[in-house]
MIKEGU-205421 format. One record per residue (C-alpha): residue in three letters; chain; x negated, y, z negated. Coordinates in steps of 0.1 Angstrom, whole numbers. Each point is the difference from the previous one (the first is absolute). Last residue first. Layout:
{"ALA","A",{X,Y,Z}} ...
! end
This chain:
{"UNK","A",{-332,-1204,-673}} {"UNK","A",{6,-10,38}} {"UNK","A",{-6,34,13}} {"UNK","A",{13,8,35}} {"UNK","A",{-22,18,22}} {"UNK","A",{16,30,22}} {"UNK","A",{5,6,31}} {"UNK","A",{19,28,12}} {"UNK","A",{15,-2,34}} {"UNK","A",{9,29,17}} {"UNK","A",{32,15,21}} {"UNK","A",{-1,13,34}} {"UNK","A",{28,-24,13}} {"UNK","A",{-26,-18,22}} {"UNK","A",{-17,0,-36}} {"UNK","A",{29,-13,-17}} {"UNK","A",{-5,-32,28}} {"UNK","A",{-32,-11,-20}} {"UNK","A",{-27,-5,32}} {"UNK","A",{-28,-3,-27}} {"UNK","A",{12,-4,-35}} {"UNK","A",{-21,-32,-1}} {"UNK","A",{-31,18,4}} {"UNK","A",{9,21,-35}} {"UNK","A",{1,-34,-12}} {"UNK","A",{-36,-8,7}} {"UNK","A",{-14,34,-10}} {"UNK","A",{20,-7,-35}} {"UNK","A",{-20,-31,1}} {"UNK","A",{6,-37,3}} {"UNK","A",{34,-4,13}} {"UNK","A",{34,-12,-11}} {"UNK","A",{29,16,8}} {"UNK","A",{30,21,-18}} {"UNK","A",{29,18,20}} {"UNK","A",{15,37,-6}} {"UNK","A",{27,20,12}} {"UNK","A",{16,35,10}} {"UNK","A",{-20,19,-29}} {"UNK","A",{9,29,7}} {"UNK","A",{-19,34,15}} {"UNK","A",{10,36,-4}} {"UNK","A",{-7,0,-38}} {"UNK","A",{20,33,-13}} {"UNK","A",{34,-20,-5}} {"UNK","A",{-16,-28,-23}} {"UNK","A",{17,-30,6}} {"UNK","A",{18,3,-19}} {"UNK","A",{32,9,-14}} {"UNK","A",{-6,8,-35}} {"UNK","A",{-2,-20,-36}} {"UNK","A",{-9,18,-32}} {"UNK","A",{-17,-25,-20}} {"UNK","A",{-26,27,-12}} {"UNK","A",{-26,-25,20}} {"UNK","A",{17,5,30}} {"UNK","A",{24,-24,19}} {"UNK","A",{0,6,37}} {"UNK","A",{34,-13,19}} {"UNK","A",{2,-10,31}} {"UNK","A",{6,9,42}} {"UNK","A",{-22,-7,24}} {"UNK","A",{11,-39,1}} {"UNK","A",{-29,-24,1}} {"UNK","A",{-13,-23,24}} {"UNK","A",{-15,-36,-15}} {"UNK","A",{-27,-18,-7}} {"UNK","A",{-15,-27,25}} {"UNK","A",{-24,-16,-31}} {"UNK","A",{-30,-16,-1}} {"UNK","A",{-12,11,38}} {"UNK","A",{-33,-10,9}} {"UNK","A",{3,-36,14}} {"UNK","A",{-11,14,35}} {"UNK","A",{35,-10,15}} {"UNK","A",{20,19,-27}} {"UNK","A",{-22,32,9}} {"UNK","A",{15,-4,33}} {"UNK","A",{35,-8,-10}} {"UNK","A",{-2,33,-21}} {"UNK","A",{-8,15,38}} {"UNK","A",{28,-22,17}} {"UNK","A",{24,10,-23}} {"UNK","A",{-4,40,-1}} {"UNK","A",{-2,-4,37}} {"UNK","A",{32,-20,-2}} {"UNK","A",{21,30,-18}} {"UNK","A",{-12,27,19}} {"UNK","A",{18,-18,30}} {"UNK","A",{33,-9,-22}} {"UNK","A",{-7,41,-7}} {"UNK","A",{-4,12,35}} {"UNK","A",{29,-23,15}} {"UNK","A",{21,16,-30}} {"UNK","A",{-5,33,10}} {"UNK","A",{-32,19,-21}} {"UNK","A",{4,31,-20}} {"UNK","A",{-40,16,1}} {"UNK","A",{-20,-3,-33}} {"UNK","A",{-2,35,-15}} {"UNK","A",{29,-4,-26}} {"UNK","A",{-16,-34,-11}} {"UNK","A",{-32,18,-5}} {"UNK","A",{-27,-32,-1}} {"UNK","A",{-15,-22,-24}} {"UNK","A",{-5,-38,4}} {"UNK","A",{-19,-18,-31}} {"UNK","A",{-22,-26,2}} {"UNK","A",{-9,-16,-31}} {"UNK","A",{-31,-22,-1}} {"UNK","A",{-9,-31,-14}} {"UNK","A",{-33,-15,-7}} {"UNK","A",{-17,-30,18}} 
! end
């Protein structure tokens, strides 16, 4: 099997504010699906969420806030699983809550060099 990043876009400032209740629920579907892909021995790695706020670095050192301002999507998050084909893990993103949030999933093989 080969691994595969999947990474969670959406646009934070589009994503509806959600009361506690809503997020703690949010929350467990985000768990329960991972745990899903956990149950089919396909997941290598349960990532993590990411802040929308950072830094970019550019190759003339100079260093701004990032990310970049004129991209409407973030990357929210990411996880890495195991699966035979790119069509294979593109079947795992299936029912990923950022797409109840109208986000995407990008799938992307990861090369082991």
């Amino acid at each position: 099997m080969k691994d595969f990043l999947l990474i969670f876009r959406a646009d934070y400032k589009a994503m509806p504010q959600l009361s506690p209740e809503e997020m703690q629920a949010l929350t467990q579907t985000w768990m329960n699906w991972v745990a899903g892909i956990a149950a089919k021995g396909n997941l290598a790695d349960r990532g993590n969420r990411l802040m929308p706020a950072g830094k970019v670095v550019n190759a003339d050192n100079v260093i701004s806030d990032g990310p970049y301002a004129e991209i409407k999507e973030s990357i929210l998050g990411y996880i890495v699983v195991k699966a035979e084909s790119l069509d294979e893990a593109a079947e795992l993103a299936n029912g990923c809550p950022v797409l109840l949030q109208g986000g995407n999933v990008e799938v992307r093989e990861i090369n082991p060099l």
